[in-house]
N, CA, C and O of each residue as an XYZ file, in Angstrom:
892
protein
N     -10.523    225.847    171.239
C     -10.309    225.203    169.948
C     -10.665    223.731    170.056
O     -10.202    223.102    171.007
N     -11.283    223.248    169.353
C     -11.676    221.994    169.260
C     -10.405    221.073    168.585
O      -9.577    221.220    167.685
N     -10.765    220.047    169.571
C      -9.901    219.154    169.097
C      -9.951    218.018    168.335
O     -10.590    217.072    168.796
N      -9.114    217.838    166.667
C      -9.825    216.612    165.854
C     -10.187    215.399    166.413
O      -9.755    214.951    167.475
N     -11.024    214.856    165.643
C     -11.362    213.436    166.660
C     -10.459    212.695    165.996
O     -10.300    212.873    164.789
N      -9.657    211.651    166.771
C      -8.637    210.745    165.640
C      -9.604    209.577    165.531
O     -10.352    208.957    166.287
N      -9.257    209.555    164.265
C     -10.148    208.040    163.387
C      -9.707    206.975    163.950
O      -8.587    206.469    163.886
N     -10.815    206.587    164.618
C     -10.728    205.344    164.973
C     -10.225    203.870    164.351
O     -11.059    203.327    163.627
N      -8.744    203.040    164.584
C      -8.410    201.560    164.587
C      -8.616    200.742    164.481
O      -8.561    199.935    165.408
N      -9.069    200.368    162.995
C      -9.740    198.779    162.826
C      -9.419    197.961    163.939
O      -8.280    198.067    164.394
N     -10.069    197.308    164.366
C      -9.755    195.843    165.738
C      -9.667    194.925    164.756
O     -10.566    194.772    163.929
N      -8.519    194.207    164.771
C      -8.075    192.861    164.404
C      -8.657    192.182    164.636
O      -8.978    192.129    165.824
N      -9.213    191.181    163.707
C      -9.700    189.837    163.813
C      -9.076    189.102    164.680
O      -7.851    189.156    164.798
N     -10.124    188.020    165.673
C      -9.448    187.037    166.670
C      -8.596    186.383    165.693
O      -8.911    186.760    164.564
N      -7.564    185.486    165.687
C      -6.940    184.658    165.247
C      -7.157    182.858    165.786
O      -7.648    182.490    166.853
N      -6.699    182.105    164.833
C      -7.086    180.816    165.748
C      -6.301    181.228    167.250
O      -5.543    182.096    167.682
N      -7.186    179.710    167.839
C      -6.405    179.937    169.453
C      -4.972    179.193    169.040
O      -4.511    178.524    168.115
N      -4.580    179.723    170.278
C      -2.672    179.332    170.484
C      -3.329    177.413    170.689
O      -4.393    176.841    170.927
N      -2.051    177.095    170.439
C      -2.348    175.661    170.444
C      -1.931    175.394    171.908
O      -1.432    174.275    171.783
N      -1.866    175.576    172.664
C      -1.470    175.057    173.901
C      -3.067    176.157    174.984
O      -3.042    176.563    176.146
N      -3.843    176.242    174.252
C      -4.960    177.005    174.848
C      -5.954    175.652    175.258
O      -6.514    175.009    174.370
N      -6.087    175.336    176.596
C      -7.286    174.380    176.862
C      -8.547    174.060    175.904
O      -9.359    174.925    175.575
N      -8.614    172.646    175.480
C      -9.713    172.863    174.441
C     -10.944    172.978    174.796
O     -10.992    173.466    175.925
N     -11.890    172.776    174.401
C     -13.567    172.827    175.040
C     -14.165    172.156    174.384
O     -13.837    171.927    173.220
N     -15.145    171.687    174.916
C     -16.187    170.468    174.309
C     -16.771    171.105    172.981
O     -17.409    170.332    172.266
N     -16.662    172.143    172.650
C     -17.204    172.543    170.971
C     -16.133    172.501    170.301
O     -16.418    172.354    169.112
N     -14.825    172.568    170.506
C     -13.649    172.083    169.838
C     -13.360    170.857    169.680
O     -12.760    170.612    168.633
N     -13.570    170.021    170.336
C     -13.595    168.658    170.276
C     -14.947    168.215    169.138
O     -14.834    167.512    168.134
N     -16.077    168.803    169.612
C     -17.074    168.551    168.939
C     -16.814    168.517    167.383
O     -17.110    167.662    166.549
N     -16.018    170.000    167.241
C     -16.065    170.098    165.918
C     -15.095    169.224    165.289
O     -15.675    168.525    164.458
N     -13.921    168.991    165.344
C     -12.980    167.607    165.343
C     -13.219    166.646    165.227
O     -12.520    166.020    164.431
N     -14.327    165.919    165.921
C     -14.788    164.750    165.782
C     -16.337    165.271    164.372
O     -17.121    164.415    163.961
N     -16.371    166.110    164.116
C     -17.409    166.412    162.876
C     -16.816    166.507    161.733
O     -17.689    166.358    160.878
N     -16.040    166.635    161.358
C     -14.525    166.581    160.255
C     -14.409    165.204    160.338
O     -14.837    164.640    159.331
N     -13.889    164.324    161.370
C     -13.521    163.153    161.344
C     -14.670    162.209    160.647
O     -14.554    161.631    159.566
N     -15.910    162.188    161.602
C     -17.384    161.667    160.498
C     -17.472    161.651    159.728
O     -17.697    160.646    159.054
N     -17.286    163.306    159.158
C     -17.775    163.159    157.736
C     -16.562    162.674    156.139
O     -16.710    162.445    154.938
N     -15.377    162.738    157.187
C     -13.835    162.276    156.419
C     -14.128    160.371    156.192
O     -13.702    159.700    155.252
N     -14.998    159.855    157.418
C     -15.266    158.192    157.023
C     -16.201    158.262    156.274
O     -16.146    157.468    155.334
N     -17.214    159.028    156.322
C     -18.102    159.005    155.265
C     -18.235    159.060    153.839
O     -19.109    158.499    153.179
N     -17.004    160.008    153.282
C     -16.662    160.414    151.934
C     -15.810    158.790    151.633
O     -15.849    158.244    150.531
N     -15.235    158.331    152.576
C     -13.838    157.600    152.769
C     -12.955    157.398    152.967
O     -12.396    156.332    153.224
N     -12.461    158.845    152.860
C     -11.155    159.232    153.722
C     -10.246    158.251    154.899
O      -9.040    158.046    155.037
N     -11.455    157.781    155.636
C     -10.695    157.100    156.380
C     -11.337    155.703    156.699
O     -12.478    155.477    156.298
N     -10.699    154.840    157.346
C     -11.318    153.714    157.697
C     -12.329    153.280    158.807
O     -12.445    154.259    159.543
N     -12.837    152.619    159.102
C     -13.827    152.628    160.689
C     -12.777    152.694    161.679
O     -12.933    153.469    162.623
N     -11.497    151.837    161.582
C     -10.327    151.793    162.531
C     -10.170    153.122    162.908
O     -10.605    153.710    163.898
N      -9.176    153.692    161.554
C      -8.888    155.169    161.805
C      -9.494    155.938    162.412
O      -9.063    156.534    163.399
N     -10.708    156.070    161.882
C     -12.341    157.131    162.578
C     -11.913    156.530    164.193
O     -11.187    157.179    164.946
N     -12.433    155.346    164.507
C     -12.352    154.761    166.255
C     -11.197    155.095    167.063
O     -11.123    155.109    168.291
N     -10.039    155.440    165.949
C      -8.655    155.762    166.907
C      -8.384    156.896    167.093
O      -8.089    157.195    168.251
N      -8.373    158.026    165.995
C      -9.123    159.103    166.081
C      -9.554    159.976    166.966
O      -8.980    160.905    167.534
N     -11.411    159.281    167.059
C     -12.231    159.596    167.987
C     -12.058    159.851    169.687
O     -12.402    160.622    170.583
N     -11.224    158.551    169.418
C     -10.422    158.164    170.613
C      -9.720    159.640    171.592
O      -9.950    160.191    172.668
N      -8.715    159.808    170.365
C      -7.760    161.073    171.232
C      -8.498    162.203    170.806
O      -7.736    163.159    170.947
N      -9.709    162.639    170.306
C     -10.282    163.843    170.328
C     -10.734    163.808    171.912
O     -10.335    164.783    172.549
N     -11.468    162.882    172.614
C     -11.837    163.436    173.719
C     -10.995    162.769    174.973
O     -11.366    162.424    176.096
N      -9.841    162.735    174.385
C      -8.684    162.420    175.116
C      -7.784    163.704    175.254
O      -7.030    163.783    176.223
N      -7.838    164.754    174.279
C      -7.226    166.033    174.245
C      -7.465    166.854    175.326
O      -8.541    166.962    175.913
N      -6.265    167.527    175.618
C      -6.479    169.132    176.828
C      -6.191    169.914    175.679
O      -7.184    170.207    175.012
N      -5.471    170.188    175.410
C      -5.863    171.395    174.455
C      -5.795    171.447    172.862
O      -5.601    170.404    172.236
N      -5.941    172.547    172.276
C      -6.158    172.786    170.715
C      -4.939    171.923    169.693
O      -4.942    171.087    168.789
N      -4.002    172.679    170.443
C      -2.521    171.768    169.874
C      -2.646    170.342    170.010
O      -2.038    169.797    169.088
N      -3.149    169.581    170.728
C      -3.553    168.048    170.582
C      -4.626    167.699    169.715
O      -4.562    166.535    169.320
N      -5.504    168.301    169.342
C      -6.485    168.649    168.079
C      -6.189    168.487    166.571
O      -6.474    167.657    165.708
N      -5.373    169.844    166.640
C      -4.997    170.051    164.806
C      -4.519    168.682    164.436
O      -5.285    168.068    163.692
N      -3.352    168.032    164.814
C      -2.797    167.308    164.080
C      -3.833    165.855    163.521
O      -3.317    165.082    162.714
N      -5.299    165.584    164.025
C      -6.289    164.846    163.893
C      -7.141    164.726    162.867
O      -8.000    163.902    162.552
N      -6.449    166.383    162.107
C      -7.445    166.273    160.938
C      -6.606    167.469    159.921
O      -7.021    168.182    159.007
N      -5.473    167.337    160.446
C      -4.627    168.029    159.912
C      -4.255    167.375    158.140
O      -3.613    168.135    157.415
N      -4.636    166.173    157.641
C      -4.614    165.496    156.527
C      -5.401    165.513    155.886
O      -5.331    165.250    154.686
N      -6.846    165.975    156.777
C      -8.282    166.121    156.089
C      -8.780    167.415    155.344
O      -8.172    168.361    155.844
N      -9.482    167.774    154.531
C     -10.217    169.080    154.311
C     -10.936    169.520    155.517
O     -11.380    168.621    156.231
N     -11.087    170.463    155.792
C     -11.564    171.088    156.459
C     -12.912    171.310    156.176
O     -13.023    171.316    154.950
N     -14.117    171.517    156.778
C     -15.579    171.185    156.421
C     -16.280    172.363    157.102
O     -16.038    172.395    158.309
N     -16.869    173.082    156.779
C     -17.574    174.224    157.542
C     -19.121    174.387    158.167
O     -19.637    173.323    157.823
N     -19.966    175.015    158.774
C     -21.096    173.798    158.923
C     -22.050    173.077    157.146
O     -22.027    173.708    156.089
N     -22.555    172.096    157.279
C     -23.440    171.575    156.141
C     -24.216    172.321    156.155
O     -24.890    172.730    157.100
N     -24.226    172.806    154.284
C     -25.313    173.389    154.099
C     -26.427    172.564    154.224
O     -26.293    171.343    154.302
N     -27.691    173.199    154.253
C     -29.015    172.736    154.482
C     -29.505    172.459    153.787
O     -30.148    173.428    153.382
N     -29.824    171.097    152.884
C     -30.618    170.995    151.866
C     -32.191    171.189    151.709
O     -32.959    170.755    152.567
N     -32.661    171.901    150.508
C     -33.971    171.572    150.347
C     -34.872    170.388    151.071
O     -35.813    170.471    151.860
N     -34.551    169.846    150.789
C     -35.132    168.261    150.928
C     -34.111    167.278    151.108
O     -33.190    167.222    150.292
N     -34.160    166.567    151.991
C     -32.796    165.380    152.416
C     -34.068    164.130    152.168
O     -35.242    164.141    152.538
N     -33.448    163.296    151.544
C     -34.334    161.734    150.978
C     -34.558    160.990    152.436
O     -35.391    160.109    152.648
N     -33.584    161.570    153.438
C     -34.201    160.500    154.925
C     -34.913    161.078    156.126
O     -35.392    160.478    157.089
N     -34.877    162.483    155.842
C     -35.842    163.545    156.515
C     -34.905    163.730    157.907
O     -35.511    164.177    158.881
N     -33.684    163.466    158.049
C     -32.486    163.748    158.680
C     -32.883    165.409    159.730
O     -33.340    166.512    159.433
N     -32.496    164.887    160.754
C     -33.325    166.338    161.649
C     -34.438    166.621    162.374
O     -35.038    165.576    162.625
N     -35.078    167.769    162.906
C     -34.112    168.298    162.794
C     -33.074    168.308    164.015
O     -33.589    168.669    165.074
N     -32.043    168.061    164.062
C     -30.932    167.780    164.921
C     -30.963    168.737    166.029
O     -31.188    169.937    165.872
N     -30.626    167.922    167.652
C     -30.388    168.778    168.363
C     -29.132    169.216    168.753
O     -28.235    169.055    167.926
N     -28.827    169.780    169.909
C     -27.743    170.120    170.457
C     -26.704    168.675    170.413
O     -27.167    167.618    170.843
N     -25.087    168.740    169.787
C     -24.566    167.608    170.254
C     -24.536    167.408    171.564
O     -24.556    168.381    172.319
N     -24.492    166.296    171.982
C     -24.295    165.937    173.470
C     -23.339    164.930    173.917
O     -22.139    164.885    173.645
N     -24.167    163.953    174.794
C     -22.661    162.851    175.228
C     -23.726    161.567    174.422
O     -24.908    161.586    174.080
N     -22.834    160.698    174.354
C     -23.367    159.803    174.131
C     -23.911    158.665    174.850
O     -23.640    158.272    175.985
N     -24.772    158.177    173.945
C     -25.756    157.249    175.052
C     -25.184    156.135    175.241
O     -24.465    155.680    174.352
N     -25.360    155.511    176.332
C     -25.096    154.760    177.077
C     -25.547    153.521    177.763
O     -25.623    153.603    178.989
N     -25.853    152.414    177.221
C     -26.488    150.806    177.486
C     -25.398    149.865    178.281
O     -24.483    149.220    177.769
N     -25.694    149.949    179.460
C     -25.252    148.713    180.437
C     -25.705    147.742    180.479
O     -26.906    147.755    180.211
N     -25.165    146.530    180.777
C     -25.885    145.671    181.121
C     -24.980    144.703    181.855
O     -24.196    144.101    181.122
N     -24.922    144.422    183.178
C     -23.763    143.786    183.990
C     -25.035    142.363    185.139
O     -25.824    142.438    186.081
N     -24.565    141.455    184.372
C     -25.364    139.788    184.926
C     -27.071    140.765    184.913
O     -27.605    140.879    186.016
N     -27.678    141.287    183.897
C     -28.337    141.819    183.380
C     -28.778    141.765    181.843
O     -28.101    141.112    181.048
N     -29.935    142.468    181.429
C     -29.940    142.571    179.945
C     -30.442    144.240    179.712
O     -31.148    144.813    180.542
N     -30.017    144.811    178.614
C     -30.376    146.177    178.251
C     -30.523    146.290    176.853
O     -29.660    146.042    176.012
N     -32.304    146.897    176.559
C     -31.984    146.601    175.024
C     -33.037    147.978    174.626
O     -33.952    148.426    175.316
N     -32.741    148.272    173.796
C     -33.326    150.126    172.852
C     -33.991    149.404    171.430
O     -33.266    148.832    170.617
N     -35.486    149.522    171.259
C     -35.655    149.166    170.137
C     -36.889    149.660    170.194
O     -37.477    149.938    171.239
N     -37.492    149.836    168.639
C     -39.078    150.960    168.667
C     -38.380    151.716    167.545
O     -37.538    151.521    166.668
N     -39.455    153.041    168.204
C     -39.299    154.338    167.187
C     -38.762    154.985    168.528
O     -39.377    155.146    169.582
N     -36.926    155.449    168.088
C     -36.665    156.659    168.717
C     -35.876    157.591    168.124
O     -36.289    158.029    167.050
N     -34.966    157.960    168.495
C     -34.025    158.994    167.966
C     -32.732    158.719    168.208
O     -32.169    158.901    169.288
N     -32.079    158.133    166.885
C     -30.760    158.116    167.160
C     -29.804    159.141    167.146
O     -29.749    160.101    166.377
N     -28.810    158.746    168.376
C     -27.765    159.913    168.286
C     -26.712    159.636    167.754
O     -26.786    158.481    167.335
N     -25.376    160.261    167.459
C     -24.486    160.411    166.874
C     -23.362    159.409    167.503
O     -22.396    159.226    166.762
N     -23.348    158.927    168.398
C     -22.491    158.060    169.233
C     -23.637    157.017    170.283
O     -24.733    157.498    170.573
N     -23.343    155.927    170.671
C     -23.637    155.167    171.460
C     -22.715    154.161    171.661
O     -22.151    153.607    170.717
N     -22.511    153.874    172.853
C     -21.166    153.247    174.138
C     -22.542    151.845    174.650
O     -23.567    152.036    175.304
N     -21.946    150.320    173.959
C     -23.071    149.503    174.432
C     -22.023    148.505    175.346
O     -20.989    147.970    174.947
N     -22.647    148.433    176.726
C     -21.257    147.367    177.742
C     -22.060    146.386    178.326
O     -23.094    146.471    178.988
N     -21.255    145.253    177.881
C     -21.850    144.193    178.641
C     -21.282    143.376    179.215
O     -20.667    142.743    178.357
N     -21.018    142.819    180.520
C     -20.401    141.809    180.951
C     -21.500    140.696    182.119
O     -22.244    141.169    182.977
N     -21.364    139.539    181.904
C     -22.096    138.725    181.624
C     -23.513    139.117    181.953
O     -24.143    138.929    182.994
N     -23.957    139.850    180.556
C     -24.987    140.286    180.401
C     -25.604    140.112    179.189
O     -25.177    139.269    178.401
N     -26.822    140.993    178.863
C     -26.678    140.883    176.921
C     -27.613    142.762    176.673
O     -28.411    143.315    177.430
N     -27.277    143.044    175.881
C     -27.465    144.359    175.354
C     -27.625    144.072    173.466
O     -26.867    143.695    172.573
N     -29.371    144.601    173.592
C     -29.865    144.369    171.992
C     -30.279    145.875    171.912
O     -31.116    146.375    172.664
N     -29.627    146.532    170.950
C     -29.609    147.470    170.043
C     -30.204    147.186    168.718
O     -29.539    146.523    167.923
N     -31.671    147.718    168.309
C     -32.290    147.361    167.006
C     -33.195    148.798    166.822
O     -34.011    149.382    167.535
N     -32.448    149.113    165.115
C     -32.848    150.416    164.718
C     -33.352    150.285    163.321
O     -33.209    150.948    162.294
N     -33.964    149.242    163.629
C     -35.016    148.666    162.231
C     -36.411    150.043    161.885
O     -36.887    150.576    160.883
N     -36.633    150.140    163.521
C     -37.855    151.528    163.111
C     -37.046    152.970    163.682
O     -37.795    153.938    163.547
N     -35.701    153.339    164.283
C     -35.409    154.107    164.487
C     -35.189    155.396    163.405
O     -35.091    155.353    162.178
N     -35.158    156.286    164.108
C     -35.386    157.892    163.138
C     -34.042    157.816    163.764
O     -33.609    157.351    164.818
N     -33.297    158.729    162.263
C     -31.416    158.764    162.080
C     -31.789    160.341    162.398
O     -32.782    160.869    161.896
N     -30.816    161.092    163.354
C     -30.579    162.506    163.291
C     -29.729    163.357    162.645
O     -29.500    164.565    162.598
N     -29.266    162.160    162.077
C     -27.453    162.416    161.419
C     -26.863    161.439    160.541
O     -26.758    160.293    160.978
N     -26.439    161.712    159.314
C     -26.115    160.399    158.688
C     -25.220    159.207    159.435
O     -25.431    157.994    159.436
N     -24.474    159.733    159.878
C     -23.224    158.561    160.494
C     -23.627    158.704    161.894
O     -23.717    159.760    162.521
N     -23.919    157.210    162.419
C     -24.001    156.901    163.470
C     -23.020    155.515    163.885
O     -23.027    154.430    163.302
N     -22.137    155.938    165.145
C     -21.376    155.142    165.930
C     -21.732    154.510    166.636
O     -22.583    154.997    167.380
N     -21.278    152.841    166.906
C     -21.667    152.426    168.133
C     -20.301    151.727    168.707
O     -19.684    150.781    168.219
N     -20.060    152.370    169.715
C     -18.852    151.504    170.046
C     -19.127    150.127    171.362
O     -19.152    150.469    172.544
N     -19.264    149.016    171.078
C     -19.646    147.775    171.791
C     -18.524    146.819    172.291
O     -17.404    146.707    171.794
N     -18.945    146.257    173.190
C     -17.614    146.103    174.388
C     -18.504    144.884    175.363
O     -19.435    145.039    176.153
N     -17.754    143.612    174.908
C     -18.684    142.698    175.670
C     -17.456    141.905    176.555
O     -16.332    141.778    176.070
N     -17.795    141.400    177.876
C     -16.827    140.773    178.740
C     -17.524    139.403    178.850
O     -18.450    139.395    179.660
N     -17.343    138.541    178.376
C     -18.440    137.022    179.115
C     -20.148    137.585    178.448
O     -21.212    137.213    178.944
N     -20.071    138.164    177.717
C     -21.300    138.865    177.468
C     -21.910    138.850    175.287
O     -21.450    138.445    174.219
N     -22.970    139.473    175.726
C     -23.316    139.561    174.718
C     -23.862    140.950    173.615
O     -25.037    141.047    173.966
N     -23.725    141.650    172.904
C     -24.006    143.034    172.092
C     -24.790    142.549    170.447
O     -24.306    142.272    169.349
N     -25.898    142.611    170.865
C     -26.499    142.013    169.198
C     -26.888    143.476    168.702
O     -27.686    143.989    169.486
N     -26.648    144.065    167.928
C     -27.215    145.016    166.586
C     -28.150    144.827    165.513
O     -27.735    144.008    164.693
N     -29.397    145.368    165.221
C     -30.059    145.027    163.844
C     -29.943    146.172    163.396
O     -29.805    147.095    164.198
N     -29.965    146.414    162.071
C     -30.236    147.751    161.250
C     -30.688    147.230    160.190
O     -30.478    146.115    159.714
N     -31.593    148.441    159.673
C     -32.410    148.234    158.236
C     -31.530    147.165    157.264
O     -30.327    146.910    157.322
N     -32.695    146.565    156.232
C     -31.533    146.395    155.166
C     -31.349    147.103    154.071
O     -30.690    146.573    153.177
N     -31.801    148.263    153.896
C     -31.391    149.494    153.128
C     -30.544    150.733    153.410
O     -30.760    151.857    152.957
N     -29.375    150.307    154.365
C     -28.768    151.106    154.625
C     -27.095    151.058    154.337
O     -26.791    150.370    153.363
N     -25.892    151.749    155.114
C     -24.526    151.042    155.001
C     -24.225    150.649    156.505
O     -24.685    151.298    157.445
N     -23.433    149.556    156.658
C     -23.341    149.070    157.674
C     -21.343    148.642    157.811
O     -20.893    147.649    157.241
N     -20.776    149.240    158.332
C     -19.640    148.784    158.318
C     -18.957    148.387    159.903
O     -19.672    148.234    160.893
N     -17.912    148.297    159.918
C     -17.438    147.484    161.500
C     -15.819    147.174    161.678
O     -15.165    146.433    160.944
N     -15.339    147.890    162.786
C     -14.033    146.903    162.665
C     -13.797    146.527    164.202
O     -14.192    147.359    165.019
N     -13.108    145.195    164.749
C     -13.486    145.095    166.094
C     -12.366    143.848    165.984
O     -11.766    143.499    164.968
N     -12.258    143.247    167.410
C     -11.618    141.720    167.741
C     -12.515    141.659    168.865
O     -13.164    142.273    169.712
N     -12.031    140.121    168.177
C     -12.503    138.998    169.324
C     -11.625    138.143    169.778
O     -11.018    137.320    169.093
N     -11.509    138.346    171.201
C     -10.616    137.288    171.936
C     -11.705    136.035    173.104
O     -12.366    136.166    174.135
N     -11.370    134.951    172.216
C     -11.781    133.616    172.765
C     -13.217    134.471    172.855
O     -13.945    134.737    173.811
N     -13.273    134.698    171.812
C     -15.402    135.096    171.312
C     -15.265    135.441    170.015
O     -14.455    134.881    169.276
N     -16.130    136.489    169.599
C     -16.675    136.597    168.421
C     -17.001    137.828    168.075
O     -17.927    138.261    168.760
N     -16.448    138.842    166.971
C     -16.565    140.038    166.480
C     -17.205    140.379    165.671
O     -16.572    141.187    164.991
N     -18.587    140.165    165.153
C     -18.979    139.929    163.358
C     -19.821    141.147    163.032
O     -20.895    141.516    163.508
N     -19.109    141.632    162.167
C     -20.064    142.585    161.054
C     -20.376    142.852    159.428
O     -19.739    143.458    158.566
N     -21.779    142.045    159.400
C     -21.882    141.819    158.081
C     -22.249    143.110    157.435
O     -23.333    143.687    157.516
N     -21.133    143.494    156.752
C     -21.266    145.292    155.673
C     -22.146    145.086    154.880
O     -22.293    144.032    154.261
N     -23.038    146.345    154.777
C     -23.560    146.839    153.862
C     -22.941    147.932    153.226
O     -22.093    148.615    153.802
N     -23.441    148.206    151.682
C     -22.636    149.438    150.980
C     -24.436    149.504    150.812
O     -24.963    148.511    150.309
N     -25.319    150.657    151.233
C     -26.598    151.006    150.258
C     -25.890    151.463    149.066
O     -24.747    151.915    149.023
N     -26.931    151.242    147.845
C     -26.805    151.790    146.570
C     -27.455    153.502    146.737
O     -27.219    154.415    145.946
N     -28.181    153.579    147.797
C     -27.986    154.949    148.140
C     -27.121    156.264    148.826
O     -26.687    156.223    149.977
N     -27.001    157.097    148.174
C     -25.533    157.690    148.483
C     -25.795    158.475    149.799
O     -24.805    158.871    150.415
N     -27.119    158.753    150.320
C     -27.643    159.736    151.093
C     -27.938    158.495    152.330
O     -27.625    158.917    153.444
N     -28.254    157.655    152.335
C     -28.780    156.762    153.448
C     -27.610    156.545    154.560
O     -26.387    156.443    154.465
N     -28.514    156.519    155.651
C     -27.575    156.432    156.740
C     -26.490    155.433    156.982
O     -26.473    154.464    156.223
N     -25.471    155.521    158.031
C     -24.242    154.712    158.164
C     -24.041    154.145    159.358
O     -23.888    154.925    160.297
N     -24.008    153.203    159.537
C     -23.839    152.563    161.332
C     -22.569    151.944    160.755
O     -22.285    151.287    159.753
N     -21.966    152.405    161.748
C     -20.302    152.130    162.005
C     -20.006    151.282    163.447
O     -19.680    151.798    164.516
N     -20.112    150.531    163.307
C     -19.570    149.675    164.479
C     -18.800    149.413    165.328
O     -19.179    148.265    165.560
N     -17.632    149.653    166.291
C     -16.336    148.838    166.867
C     -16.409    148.128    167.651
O     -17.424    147.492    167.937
N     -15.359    148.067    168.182
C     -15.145    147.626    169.226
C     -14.597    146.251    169.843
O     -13.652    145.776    169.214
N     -14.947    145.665    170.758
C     -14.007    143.906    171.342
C     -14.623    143.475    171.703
O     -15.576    144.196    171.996
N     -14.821    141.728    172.129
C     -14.994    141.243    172.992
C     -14.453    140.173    173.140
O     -13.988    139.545    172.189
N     -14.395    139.608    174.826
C     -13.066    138.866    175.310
C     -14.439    137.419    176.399
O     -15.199    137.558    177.357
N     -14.047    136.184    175.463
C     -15.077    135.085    175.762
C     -16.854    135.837    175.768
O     -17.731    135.684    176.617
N     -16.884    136.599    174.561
C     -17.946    137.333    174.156
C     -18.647    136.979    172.897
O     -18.579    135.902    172.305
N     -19.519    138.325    172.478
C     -20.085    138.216    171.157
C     -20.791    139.240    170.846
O     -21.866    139.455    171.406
N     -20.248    140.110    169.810
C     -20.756    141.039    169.279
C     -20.679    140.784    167.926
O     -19.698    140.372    167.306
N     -22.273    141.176    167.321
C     -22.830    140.954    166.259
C     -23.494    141.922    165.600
O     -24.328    142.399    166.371
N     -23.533    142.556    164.314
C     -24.435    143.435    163.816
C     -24.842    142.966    162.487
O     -23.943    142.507    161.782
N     -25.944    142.997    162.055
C     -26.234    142.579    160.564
C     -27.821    142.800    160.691
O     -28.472    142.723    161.733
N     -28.306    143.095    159.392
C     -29.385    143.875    158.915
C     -30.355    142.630    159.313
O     -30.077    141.448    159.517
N     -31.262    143.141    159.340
C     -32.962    142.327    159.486
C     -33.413    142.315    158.372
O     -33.574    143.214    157.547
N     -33.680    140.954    158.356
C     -34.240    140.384    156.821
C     -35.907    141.356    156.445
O     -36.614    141.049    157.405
N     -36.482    142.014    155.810
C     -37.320    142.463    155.420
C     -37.989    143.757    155.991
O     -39.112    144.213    155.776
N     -36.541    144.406    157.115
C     -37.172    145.657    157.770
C     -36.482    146.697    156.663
O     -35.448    146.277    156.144
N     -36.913    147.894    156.289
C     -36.287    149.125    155.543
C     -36.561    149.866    156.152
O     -37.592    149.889    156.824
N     -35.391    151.025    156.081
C     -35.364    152.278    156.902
C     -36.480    153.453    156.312
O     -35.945    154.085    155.401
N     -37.632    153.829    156.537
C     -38.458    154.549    156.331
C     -37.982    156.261    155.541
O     -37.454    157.203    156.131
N     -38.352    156.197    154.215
C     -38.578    157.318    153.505
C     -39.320    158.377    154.332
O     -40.525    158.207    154.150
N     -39.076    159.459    155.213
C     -39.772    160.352    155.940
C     -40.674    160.991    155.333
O     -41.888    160.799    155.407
N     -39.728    162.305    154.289
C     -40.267    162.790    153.249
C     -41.372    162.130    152.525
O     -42.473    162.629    152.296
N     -40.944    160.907    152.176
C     -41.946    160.166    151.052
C     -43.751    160.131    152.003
O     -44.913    160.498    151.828
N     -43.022    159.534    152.855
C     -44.491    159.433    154.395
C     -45.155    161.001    154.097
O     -46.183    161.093    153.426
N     -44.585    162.016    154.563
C     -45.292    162.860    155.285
C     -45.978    163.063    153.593
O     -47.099    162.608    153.367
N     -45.242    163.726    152.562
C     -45.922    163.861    151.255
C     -47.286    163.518    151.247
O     -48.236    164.298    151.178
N     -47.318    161.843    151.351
C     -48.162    161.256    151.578
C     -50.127    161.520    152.163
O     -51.293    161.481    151.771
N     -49.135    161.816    153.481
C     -50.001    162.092    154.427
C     -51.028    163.546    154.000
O     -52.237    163.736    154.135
N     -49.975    164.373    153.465
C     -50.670    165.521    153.325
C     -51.408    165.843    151.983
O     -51.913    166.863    151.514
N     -51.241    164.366    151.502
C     -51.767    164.189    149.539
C     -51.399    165.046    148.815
O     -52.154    165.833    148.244
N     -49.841    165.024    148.700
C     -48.862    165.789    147.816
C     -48.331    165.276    146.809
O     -47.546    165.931    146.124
C-alpha cells in the first residue's frame, strides 16, 4: 500500500537578526546609507551625520546599529532614474575610504577622478590639498573628514554645488564657506572635522562648475 506523501511546510521567512548577532561590514554599510541620505533630505545635521557615522563603524553588533537610525525612515535601495542631471555612476562596490597623509610632507588629489563616498584627509606639520573642481561625483553626498595637527587641509569644490561643514579649531582655524545649490540633484561635500595650531579650509573656486555629464555626452553624440 502506498503511502500518502504529506504536504510539504511552508519554511518561514528569515527574520531580522537577533540584535546581539555580530554585525558585518554590509550592515554597517547599510546604516551609514540611511544616515547620508537622512543629511541629505535634512533630517540631520553635518554634526549629527559625523557622530553618527562615528558609532556605525564603532559597532560589534546589530543591536548597536538599530538605535542610529531608529528616528529615521527607513530607505530601501534607490531607485534608478532614467536620467540623473549629474550622470552619478555608475557606482562601484562600497569600500573603505580614501585616505591622504601628509606628516612634515604635502599630499594633494586634484584632476579628473572619481570621488568616493568618504575621504579621511591628515595632516600634521604638513599640508594636504583636496580639489574637486574637475572631479566625477559617484554618489550625491560626499564626506570628508579633515584633521590637521601644526598643519594644513585646503578643499576646493565647484561653485555650483552644496557645500556644508561643521568642525573646531583650537589655537587655528576651522572655515567652511556653505553653499545651498539652487539645484536639488547636485552633489554635497560635507566637511568635518578639527584642527589644533592648524587650518582647515573649504570653499568653492571662483569660476570652476561641476560638469553636466549627460549634457556632454548628448552633445558628443549630436543629440
Amino acid at each position: 500500500m502506498d503511502l500518502e506523501k504529506q504536504p510539504q511546510q511552508p519554511v518561514a521567512p528569515a527574520g531580522p537578526a537577533p540584535a546581539g548577532i555580530r554585525a558585518s561590514d554590509a550592515d554597517r554599510d547599510r546604516i551609514a546609507d540611511i544616515l547620508r541620505e537622512a543629511m541629505v533630505e535634512g533630517r540631520l545635521t553635518a554634526e549629527e551625520h559625523a557622530e553618527r557615522i562615528d558609532l556605525v563603524y564603532r559597532a560589534k553588533t546589530v543591536g548597536e546599529l538599530q538605535p542610529l537610525v531608529q528616528d529615521l525612515p527607513a530607505h530601501g535601495p534607490p531607485e534608478r532614474r532614467a536620467e540623473t542631471p549629474y550622470g552619478y555612476g555608475p557606482e562601484g562596490p562600497a569600500g573603505p575610504a580614501e585616505n591622504l597623509v601628509a606628516v612634515f610632507s604635502s599630499s594633494t588629489r586634484r584632476g579628473r577622478w572619481r570621488v568616493g563616498g568618504r575621504t579621511n584627509a591628515f595632516s600634521l606639520f604638513g599640508s594636504v590639498e583636496i580639489d574637486l573642481t574637475e572631479a566625477l561625483f559617484g554618489q550625491r553626498l560626499t564626506v570628508i573628514n579633515a584633521t590637521s595637527l601644526f598643519g594644513s587641509v585646503e578643499i576646493r569644490v565647484p561653485e555650483n554645488i552644496s557645500l556644508r561643514g561643521s568642525g573646531t579649531g583650537i589655537f587655528g582655524n576651522f572655515e567652511v564657506d556653505t553653499l545651498e545649490s539652487t539645484d536639488p540633484e547636485a552633489p554635497v561635500v560635507v566637511v568635518n572635522g578639527y584642527s589644533v595650531f592648524g587650518h582647515v579650509e573649504a570653499k568653492p573656486k571662483r569660476g570652476k562648475l561641476i560638469a553636466n555629464l549627460h549634457d556632454q555626452l548628448r552633445k558628443r553624440l549630436g543629440r
